[in-house]
C-alpha positions as CSV (number, residue, x, y, z in Angstrom):
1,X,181.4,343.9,74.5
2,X,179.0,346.1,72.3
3,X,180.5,349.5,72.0
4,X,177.9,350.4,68.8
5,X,174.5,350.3,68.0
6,X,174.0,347.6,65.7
7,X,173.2,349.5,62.7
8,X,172.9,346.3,60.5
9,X,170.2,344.5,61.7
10,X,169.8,342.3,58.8
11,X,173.2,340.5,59.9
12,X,172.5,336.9,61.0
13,X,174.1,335.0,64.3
14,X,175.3,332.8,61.8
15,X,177.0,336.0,59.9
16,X,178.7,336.6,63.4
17,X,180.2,333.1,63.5
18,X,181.9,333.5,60.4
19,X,181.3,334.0,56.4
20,X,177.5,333.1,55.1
21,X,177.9,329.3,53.7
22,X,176.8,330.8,50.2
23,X,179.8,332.7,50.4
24,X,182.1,330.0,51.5
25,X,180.6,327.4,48.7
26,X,181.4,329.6,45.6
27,X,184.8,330.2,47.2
28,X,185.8,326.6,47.2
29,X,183.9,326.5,43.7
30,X,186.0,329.1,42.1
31,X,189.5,327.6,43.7
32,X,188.7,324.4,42.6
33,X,192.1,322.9,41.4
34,X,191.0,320.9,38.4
35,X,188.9,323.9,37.0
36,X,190.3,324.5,33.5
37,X,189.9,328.6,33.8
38,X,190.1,330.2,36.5
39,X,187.2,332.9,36.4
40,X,189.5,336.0,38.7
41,X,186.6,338.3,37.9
42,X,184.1,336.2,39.7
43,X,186.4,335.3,42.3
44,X,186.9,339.3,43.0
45,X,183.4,339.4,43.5
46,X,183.0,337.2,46.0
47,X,186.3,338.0,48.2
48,X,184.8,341.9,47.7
49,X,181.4,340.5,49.5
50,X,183.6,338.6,52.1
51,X,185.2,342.1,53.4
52,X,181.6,343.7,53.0
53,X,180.2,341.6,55.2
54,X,183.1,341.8,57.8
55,X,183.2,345.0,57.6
56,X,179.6,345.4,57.7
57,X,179.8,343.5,61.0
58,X,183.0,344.7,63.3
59,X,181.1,348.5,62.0
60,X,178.0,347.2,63.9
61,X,179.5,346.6,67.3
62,X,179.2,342.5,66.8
63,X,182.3,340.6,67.4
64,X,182.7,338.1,64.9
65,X,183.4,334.1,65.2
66,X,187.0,332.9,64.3
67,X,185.9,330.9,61.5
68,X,186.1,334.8,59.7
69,X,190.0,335.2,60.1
70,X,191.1,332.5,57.7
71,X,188.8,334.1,55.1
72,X,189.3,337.5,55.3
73,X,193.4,337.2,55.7
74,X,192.8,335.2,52.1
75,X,190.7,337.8,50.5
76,X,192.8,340.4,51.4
77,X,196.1,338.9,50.0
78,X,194.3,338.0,46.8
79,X,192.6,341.1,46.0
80,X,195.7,343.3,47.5
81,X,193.7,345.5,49.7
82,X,190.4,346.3,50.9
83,X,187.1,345.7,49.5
84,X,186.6,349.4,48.7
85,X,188.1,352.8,48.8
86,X,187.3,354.9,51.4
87,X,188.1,358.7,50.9
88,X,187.7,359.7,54.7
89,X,190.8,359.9,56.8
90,X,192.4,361.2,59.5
91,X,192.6,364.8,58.2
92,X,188.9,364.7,59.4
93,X,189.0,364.2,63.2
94,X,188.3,367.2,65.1
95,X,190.4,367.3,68.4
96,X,189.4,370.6,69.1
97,X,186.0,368.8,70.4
98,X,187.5,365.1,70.7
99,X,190.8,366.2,73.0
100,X,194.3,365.2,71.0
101,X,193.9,361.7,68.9
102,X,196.2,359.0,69.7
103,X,198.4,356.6,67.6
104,X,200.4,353.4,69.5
105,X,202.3,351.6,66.9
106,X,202.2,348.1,66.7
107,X,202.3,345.3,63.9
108,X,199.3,343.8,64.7
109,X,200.0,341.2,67.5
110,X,198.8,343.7,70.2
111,X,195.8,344.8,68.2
112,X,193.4,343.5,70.1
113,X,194.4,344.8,73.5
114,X,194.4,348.2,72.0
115,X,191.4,348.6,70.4
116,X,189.6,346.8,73.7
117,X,191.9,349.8,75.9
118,X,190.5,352.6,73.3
119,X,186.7,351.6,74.1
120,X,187.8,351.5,77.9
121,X,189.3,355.3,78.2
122,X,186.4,357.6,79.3
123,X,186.0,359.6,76.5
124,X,184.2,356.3,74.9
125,X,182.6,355.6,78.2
126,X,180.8,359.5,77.7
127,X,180.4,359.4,74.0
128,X,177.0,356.4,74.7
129,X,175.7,355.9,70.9
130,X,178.2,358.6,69.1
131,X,181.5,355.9,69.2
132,X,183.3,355.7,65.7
133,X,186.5,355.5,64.6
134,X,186.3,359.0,64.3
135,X,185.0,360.1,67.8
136,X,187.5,357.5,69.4
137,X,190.5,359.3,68.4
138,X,192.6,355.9,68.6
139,X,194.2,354.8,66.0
140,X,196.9,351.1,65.3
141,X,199.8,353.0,63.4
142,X,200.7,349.5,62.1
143,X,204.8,349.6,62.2
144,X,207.3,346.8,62.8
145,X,209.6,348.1,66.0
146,X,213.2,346.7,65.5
147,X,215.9,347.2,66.8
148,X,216.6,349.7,64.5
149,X,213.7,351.5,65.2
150,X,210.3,352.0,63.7
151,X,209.9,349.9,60.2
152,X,207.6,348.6,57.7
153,X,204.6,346.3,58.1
154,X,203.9,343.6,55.7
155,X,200.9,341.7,54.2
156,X,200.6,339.4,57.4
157,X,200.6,342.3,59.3
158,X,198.4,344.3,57.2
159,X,195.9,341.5,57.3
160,X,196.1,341.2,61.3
161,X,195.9,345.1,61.9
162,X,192.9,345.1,59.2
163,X,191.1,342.0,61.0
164,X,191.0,344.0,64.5
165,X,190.4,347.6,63.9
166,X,188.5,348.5,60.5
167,X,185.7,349.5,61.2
168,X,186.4,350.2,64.9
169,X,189.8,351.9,65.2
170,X,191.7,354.9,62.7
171,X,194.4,353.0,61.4
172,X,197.4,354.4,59.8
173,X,201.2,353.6,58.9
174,X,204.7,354.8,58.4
175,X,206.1,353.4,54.9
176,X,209.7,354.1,55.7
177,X,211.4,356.8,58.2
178,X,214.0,357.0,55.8
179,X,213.8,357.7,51.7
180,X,215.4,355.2,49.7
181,X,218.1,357.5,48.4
182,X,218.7,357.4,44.7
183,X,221.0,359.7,42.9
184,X,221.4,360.6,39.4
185,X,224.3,359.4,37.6
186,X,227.4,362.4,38.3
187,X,227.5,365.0,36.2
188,X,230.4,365.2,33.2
189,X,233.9,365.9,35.1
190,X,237.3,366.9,33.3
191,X,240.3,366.6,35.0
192,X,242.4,369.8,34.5
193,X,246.4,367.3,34.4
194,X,249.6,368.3,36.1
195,X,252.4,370.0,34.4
196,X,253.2,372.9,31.5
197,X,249.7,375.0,32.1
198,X,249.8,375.1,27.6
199,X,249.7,371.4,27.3
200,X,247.6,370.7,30.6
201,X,245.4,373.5,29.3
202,X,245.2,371.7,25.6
203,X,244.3,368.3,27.3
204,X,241.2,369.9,29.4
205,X,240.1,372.0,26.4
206,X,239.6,368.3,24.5
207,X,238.1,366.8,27.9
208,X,235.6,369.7,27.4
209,X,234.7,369.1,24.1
210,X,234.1,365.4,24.6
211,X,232.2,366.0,28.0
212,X,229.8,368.7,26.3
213,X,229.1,367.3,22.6
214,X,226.1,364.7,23.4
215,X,224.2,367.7,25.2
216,X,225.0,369.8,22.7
217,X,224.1,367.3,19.9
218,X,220.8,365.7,22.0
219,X,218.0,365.0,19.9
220,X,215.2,367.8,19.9
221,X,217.5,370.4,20.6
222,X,220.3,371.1,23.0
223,X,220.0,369.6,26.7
224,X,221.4,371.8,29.7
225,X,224.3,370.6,31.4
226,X,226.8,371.7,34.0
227,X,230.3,369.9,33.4
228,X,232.6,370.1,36.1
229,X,236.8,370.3,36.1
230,X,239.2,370.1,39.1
231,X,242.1,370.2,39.3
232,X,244.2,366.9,39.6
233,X,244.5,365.7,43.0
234,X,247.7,365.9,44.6
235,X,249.0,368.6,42.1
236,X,247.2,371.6,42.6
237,X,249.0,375.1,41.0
238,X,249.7,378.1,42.8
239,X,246.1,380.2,43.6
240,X,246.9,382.4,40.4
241,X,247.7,379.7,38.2
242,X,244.5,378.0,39.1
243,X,242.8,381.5,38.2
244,X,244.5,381.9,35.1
245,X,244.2,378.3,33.5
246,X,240.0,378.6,34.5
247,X,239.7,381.8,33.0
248,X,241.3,380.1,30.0
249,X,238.3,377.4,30.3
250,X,235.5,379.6,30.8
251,X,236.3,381.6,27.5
252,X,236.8,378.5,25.7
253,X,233.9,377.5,26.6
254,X,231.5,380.4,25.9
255,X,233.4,381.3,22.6
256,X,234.6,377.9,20.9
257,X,231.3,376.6,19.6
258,X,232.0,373.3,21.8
259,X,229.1,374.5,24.0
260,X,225.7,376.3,23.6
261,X,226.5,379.5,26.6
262,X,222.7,379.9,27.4
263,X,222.7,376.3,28.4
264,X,225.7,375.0,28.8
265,X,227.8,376.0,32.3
266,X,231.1,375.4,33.5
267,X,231.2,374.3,38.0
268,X,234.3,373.5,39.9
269,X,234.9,370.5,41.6
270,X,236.9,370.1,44.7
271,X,237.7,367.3,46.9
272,X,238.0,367.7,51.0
273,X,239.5,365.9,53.9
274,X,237.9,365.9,57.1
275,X,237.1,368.5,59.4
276,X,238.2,372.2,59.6
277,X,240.7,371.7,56.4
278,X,237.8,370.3,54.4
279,X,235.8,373.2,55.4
280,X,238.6,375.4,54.6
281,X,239.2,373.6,51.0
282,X,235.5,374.1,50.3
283,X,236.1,377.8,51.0
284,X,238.4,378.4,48.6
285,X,237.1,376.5,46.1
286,X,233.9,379.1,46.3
287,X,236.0,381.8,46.3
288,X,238.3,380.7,43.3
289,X,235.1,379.6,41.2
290,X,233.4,383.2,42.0
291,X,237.1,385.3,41.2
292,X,236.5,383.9,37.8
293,X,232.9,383.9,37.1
294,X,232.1,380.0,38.1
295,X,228.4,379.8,39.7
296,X,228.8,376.1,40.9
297,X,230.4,374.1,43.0
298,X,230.8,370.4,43.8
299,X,232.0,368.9,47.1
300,X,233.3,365.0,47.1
301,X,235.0,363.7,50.7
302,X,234.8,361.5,52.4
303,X,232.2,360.6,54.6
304,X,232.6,360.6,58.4
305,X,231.5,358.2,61.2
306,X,228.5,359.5,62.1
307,X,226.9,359.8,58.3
308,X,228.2,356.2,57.8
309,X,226.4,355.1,61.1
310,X,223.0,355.7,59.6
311,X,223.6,355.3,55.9
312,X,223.7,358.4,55.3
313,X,223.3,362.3,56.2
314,X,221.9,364.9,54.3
315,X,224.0,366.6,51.6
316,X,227.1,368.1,52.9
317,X,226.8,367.0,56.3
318,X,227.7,363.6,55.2
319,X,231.5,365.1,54.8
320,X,231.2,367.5,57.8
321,X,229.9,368.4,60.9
322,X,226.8,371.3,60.9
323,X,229.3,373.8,62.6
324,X,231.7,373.3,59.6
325,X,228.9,373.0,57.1
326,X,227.0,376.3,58.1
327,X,230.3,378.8,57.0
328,X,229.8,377.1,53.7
329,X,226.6,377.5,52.8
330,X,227.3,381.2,54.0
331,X,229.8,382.0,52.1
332,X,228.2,380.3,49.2
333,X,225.1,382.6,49.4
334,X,227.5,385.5,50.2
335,X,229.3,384.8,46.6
336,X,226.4,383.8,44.8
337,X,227.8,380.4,44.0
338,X,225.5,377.2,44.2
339,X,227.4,374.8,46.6
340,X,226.3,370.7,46.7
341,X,228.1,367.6,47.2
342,X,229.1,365.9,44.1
343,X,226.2,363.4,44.2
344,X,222.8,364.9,43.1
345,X,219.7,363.0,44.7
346,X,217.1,362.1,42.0
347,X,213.7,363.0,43.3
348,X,211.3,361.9,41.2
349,X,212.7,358.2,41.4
350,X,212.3,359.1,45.6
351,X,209.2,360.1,45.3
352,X,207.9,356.8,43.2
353,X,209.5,354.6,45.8
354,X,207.3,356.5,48.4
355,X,204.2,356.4,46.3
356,X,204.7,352.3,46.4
357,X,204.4,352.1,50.3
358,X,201.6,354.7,50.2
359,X,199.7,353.1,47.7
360,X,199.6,350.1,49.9
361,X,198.2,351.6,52.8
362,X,195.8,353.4,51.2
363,X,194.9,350.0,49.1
364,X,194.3,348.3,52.8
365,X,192.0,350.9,53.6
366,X,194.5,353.4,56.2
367,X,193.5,356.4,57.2
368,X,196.7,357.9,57.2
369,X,200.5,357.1,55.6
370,X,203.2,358.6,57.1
371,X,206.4,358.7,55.0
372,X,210.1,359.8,55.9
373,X,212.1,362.1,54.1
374,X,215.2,362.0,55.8
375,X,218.0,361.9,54.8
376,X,217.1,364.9,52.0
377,X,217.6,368.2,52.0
378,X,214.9,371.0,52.3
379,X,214.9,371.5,48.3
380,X,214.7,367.7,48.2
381,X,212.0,367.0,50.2
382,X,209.8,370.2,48.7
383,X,210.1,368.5,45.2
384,X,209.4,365.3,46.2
385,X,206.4,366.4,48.8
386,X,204.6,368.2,45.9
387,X,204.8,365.1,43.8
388,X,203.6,362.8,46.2
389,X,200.4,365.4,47.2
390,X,199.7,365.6,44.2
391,X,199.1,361.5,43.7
392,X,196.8,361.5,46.7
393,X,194.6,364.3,46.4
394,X,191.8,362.5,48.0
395,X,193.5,360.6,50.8
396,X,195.7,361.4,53.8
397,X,199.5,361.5,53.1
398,X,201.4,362.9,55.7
399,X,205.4,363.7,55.4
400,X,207.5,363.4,58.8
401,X,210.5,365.6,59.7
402,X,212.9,364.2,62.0
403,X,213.8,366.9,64.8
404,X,216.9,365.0,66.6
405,X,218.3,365.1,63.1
406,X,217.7,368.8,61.4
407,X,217.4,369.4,58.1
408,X,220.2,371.8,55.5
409,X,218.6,374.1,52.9
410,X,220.9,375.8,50.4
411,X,221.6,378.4,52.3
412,X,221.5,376.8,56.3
413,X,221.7,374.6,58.4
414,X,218.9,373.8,61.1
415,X,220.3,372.1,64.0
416,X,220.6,372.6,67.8
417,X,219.3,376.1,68.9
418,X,217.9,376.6,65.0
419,X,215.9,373.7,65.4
420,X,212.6,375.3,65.7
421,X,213.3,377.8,62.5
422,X,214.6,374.5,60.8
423,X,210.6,373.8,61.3
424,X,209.3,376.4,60.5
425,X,210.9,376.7,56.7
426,X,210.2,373.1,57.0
427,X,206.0,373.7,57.2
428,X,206.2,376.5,54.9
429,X,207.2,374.4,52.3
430,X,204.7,371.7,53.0
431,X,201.8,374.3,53.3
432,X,202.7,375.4,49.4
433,X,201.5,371.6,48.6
434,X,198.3,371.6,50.8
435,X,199.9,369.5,53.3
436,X,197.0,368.4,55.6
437,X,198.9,366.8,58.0
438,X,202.1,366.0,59.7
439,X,204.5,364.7,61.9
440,X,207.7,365.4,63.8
441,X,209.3,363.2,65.3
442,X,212.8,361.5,66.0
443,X,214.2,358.8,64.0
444,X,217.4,357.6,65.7
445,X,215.7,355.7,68.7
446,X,218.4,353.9,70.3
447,X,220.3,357.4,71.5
448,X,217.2,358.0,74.0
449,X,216.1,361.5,72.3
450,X,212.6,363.1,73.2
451,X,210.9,365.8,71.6
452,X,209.0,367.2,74.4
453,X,212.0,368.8,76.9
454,X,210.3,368.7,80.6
455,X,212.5,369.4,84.0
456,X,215.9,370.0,82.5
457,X,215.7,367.3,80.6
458,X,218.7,366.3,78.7
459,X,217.3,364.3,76.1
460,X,214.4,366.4,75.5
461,X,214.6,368.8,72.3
462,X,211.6,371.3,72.4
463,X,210.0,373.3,75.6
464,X,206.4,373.0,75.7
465,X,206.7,376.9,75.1
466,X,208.2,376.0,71.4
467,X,205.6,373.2,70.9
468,X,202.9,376.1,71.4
469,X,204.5,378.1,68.5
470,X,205.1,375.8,66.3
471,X,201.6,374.8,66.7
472,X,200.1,378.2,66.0
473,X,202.7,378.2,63.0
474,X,201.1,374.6,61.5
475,X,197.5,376.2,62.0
476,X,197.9,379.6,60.5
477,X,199.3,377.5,57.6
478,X,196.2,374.7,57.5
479,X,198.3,372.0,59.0
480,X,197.4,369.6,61.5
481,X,200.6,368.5,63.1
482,X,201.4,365.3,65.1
483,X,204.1,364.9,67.4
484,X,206.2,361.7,68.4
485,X,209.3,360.4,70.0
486,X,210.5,358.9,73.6
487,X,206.6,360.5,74.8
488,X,206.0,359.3,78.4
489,X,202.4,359.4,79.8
490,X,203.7,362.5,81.7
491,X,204.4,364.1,78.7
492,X,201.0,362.7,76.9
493,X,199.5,365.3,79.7
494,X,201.2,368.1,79.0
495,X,200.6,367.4,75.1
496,X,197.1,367.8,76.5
497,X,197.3,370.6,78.1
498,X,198.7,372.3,74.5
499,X,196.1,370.9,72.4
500,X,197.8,369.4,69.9
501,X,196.2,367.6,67.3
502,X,197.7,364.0,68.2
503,X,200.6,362.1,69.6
504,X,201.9,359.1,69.0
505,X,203.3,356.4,71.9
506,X,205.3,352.8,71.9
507,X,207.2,352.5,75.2
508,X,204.7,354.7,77.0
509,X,202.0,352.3,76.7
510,X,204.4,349.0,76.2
511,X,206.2,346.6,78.1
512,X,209.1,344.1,77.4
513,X,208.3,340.6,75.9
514,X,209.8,337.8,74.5
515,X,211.0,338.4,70.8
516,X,208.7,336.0,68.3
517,X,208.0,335.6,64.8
518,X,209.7,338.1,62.2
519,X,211.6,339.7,64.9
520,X,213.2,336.4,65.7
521,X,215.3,337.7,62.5
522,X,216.8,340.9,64.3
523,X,220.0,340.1,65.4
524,X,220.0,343.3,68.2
525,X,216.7,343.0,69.8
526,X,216.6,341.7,73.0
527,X,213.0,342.1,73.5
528,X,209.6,343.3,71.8
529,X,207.6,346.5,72.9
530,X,204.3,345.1,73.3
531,X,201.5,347.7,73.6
532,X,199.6,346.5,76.6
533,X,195.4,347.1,77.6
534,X,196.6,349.0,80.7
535,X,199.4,351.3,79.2
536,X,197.1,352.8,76.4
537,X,194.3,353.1,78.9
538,X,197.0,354.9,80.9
539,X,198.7,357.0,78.1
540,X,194.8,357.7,76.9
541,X,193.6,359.0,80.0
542,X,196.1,361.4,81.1
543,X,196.2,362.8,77.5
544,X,192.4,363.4,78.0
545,X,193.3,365.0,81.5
546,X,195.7,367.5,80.4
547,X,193.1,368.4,77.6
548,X,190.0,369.1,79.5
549,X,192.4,370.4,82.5
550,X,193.4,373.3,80.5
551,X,189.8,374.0,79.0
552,X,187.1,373.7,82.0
553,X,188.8,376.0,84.4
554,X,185.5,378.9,83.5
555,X,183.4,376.3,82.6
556,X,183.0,374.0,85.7
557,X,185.7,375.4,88.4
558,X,184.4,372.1,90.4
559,X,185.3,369.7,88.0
560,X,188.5,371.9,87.2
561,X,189.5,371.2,90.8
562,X,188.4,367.7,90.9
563,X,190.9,366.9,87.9
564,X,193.6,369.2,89.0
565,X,193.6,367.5,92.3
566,X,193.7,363.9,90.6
567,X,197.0,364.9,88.8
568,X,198.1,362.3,86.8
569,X,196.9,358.9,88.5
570,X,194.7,357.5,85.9
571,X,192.6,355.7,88.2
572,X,191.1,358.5,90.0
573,X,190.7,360.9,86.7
574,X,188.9,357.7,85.4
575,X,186.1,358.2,87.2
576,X,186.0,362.0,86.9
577,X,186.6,362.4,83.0
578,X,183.3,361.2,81.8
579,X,181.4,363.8,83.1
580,X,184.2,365.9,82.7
581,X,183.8,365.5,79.0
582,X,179.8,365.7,78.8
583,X,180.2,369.1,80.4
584,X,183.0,369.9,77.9
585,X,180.6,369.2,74.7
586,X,177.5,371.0,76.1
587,X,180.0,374.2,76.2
588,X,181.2,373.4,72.6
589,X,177.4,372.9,71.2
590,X,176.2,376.3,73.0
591,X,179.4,378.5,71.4
């Protein structure tokens, strides 16, 4: 079916059928085996003109032949991407006149039923000769759905998502809802021994020496450095002893000449069990490293069942729970120690890992990367965020916060009823980079969380009331925010009704199929979410409804009622939207 004018007349029927023959002849040319050089640059060439043409054609409104696959999948996996780089992206789409945009992930094997159900929903059947990618709204947010959740395409996948929608559809991705964690090596850590506090003291005294000389020695000049002592485990002094015997180390330290004082700091370490008694070890320890004049503090335990269930959990909270964790941080800020868990996450190796997946989709011609940054903390993420904006300053990279989880800044943590602030500080920080867009959503699937909380919900985590704010927050910083997890397509209406720049859908607009190719692999999944024609039509539709339902009330009352009355059955609203939405642009061009 021919959704666009053809704007590329010169295309041949043959074109449609597949590649021009010239095309095809220098191909096998170039790739003969026996050839003694290979001439790459040449071959470039041609592959460049084989995803030209394609695109030339799918951007036309022509279908093209079969005989195109095989060629385009091979030009794409040799030249690693897209024929050309395309600065447009999703940052672009207006939704304030094209109703909320809509993502449904997939890998690639449902692409074809989706972008057939994006041309079906009636905003495409009102927009006549105006259809593009960006007037559809629709995008392929090419993901793999494991049982684990939402993960990486590949190349195959890339190619299939590619082959279906460029041209016709937004695409984007997610590169990872989790950071690839990386930590620095610790930091130097002198045991402070057992026994006759002279000798002990002697022994820690030499440990410090050692522990500070290649920082104080570094080529260039001294390098900064905080070396930490504890006390050793299973032998710790009486609460004035410990006092004494680090006052003893802090002088040493600033007067001996083993250190440079301006640079060089002294922290505490101190290692915690599990739940209340941790917390109060951790306590302690920032009261005794503040009694003395110690500014930091490292936490090592151990980590807990529900950290170890996911890998891991942001900083502290890998030891404890949030409730625990919050009177730390606390009293931390209170005594004007910093507080952190003896590991120390290396961001700029985080945020090159990111740029990798990114670079990819961007490469295969995306109009949006998503990337995760859980499980990092607030200071975390901001470092790693500016980084990454600062590699794509002409494309679409959009960082995800994951609301069923939190986040912890130095001084809080943002779970349960703080969820919302936890937000808040979250977009703050992402506005100071020029964030364009992002997303929240929820990352641990399988425990059934929602983010939109309708009749009492259990599982849901924000009211529609909090959506609205947070909102209004993301647009009087310049962000564009999307909004994901366990969406139904009654909740697609209400996103509607708030506006909101976009939502993305699986189960809404999926239904349960046998488990094939690289999911065969997944040990846990028992069947595949396939996105089906009817489901996005569905999803589509009422998120149209709830739009125009909440904007046409003064200008059309009739057509107010009409859609009011139709609810959310998508077969009635079908045939109402259409005009529905022709009224709605007519207001927009006469404001």
């Amino acid at each position: 079916m021919k959704h666009v004018k053809d704007r590329h007349p010169h295309l041949s029927r043959l074109d449609r059928k597949g590649p021009p023959k010239a095309l095809l002849a220098k191909i096998r040319r170039l790739r003969r085996p026996r050839r003694p050089t290979r001439d790459d640059p040449s071959l470039s060439n041609v592959y460049r003109d084989v995803l030209r043409n394609y695109l030339a054609l799918v951007s036309s409104g022509a279908t093209p032949g079969t005989r195109w696959r095989q060629v385009v999948r091979e030009a794409l996996t040799f030249m690693g991407g897209q024929a050309d780089r395309h600065t447009s992206s999703l940052a672009e789409y207006d939704h304030c006149l094209y109703g909320p945009y809509l993502g449904v992930s997939d890998e690639g094997g449902a692409a074809l039923a989706i972008r057939r159900a994006a041309f079906a929903t009636p905003k495409v059947r009102a927009l006549g000769h105006r259809i593009s990618p960006l007037t559809v709204g629709v995008a392929l947010d090419a993901e793999r759905l494991g049982s684990v959740g939402e993960v990486p395409v590949g190349p195959d996948e890339y190619a299939d998502v590619w082959s279906e929608c460029v041209g016709r559809l937004l695409i984007t991705t997610n590169v990872g809802s989790r950071a690839n964690l990386r930590v620095y090596n610790r930091e130097p850590l002198v045991t402070i021994p057992a026994g006759e506090g002279s000798q002990a003291l002697k022994t820690a005294q030499a440990g410090l020496a050692a522990a500070f000389k290649p920082f104080l020695e570094a080529p260039g000049g001294g390098r900064p450095v905080v070396v930490f002592v504890e006390f050793e485990f299973g032998s710790i002094p009486p609460l004035r002893d410990q006092q004494a015997v680090l006052r003893s180390v802090v002088k040493y330290v600033r007067t001996s000449g083993i250190a440079a004082p301006r640079i060089h700091q002294i922290g505490l370490n101190v290692r915690i069990g599990w739940g209340p008694k941790g917390r109060d070890s951790a306590l302690r320890a920032i009261d005794l490293a503040n009694s003395v004049g110690i500014n930091h503090v490292s936490i090592d335990g151990v980590v807990r069942k529900d950290a170890d269930t996911v890998v891991s959990l942001p900083g502290l909270l890998n030891y404890l729970t949030p409730e625990l964790v919050a009177p730390i941080l606390q009293r931390a800020q209170t005594k004007r120690v910093e507080v952190r868990p003896i590991n120390v996450t290396d961001p700029d190796t985080v945020a090159r890992e990111i740029w990798t997946g990114l670079s990819m989709a961007r490469a295969m011609g995306l109009d949006l990367g998503k990337y995760g940054l859980f499980p990092l903390s607030l200071e975390e993420g901001d470092n790693i965020v500016g980084q990454v904006q600062r590699w794509f300053p002409d494309w679409c990279a959009a960082p995800v916060f994951y609301i069923d989880q939190g986040i912890i800044s130095r001084s809080h943590v943002y779970t349960g009823n703080e969820i919302a602030k936890g937000v808040v500080a979250w977009l703050r920080a992402m506005a100071r980079h020029k964030v364009r867009i992002v997303l929240i959503d929820t990352v641990d699937k399988s425990k059934g969380w929602r983010i939109l909380k309708m009749d009492n919900d259990p599982k849901g985590i924000l009211e529609a009331e909090q959506i609205a704010r947070l909102n209004a927050v993301g647009q009087k910083l310049g962000i564009k925010m999307l909004w994901a997890g366990g969406i139904t397509p009654e909740h697609a209406h209400q996103f509607g009704k708030l506006g909101v720049f976009g939502i993305y859908v699986t189960t809404a607009a999926s239904k349960a199929a046998p488990v094939r190719g690289t999911y065969m692999n997944d040990p846990e999944l028992a069947a595949e979410k396939r996105p089906t024609f009817a489901g996005v039509v569905k999803v589509k539709t009422l998120l149209e409804a709830g739009f125009l339902l909440e904007r046409l009330g003064s200008v059309s009352p009739q057509i107010h009622a009409k859609i009011k009355e139709a609810g959310v059955d998508p077969v009635a609203l079908s045939s109402i939207l259409p005009r529905a939405w022709r009224l709605w642009w007519g207001r927009k061009a006469r404001v």
